[in-house]
C-alpha positions as CSV (number, residue, x, y, z in Angstrom):
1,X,82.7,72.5,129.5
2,X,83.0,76.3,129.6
3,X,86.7,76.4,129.7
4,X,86.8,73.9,127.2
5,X,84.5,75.9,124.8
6,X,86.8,78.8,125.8
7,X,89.8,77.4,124.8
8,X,88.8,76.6,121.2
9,X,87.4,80.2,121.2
10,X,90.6,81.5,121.6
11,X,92.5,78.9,119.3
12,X,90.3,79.5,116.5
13,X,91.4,83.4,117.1
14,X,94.3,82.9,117.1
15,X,94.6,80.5,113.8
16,X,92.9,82.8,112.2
17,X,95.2,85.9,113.0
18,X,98.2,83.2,111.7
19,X,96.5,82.7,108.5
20,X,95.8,86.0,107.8
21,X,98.7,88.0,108.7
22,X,100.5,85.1,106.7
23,X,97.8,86.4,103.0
24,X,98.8,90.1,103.5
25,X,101.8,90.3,101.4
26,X,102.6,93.9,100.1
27,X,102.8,92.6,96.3
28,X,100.6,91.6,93.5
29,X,101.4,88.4,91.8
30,X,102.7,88.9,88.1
31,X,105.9,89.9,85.9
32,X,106.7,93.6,86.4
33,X,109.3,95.3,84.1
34,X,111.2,98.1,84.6
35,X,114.7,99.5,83.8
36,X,116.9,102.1,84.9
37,X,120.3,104.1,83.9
38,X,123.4,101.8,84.0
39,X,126.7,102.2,83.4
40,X,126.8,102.5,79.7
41,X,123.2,102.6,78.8
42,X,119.7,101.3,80.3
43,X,119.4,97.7,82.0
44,X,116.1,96.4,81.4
45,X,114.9,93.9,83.7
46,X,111.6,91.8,84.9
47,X,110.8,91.1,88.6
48,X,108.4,88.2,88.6
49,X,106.6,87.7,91.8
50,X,104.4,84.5,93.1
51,X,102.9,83.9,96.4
52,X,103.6,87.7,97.0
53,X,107.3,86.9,96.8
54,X,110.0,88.0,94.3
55,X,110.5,84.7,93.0
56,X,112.8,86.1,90.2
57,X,114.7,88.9,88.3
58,X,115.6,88.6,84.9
59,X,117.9,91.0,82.7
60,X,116.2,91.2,79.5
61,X,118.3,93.6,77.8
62,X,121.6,95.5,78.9
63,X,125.1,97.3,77.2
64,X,127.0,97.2,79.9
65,X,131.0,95.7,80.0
66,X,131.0,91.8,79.7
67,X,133.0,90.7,82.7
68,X,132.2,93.6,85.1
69,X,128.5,93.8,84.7
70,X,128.2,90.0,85.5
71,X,129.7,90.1,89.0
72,X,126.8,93.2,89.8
73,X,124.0,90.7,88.3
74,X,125.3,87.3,90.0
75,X,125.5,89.1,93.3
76,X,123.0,91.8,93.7
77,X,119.9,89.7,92.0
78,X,120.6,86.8,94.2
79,X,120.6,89.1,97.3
80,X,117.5,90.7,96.4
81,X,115.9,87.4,96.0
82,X,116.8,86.6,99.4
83,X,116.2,89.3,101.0
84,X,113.1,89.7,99.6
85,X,114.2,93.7,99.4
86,X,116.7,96.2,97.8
87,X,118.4,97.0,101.0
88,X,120.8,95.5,99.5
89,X,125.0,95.9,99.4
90,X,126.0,97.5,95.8
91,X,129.0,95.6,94.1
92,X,132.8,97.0,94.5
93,X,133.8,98.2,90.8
94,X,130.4,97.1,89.0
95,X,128.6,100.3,91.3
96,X,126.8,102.0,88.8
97,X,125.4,98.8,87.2
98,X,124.5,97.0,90.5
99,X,122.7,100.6,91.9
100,X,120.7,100.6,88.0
101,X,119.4,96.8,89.2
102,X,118.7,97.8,92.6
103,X,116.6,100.9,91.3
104,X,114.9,99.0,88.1
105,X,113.8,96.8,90.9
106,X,112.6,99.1,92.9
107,X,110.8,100.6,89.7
108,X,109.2,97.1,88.9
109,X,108.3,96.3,92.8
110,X,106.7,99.9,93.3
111,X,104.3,98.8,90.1
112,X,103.3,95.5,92.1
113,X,102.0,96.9,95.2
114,X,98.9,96.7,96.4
């Protein structure tokens, strides 16, 4: 009987270290906007995060080249995403627009903490 009450002690501990290392996330749920120098002018973007995740990033306004620009947002925003970071790789010959995500981001995360 002892060992048995014992045992569900120690499950119940440790369920409840599971559940609430899984609540801690480092991020406020909401839509954070930032933006940051780019190659022509500022990239303004919104980082929505839900369940403490970064669930999306959305450019809202930018001047950068049609064409180049697009191969820094369709990579880097993705990677972001996934990583759930900016340690991300910059983009070969779109650099100055993929860093401007990468730091708007940044911006927008650093306004979501905790």
């Amino acid at each position: 009987m002892k060992q048995k009450l014992a045992f569900s002690f120690v499950l119940l501990l440790v369920v409840g270290l599971i559940i609430g290392c899984g609540a801690d996330t480092p991020w406020e749920d909401g839509t954070y906007p930032a933006s940051a120098e780019g190659y022509n002018d500022e990239i303004s973007l919104e980082v929505v995060i839900s369940g403490g995740e970064i669930t999306e990033i959305n450019i809202l306004e930018h001047s950068e080249t049609p064409g180049i620009a697009d191969s820094a947002f369709d990579a880097v925003i993705p990677a972001i995403i996934e990583a759930q970071s900016t340690d991300v790789d910059s983009v070969s010959g779109a650099t100055l627009t993929a860093d401007a995500v990468i730091e708007a981001v940044e911006k927008a995360l650093a306004a979501a903490e905790k």
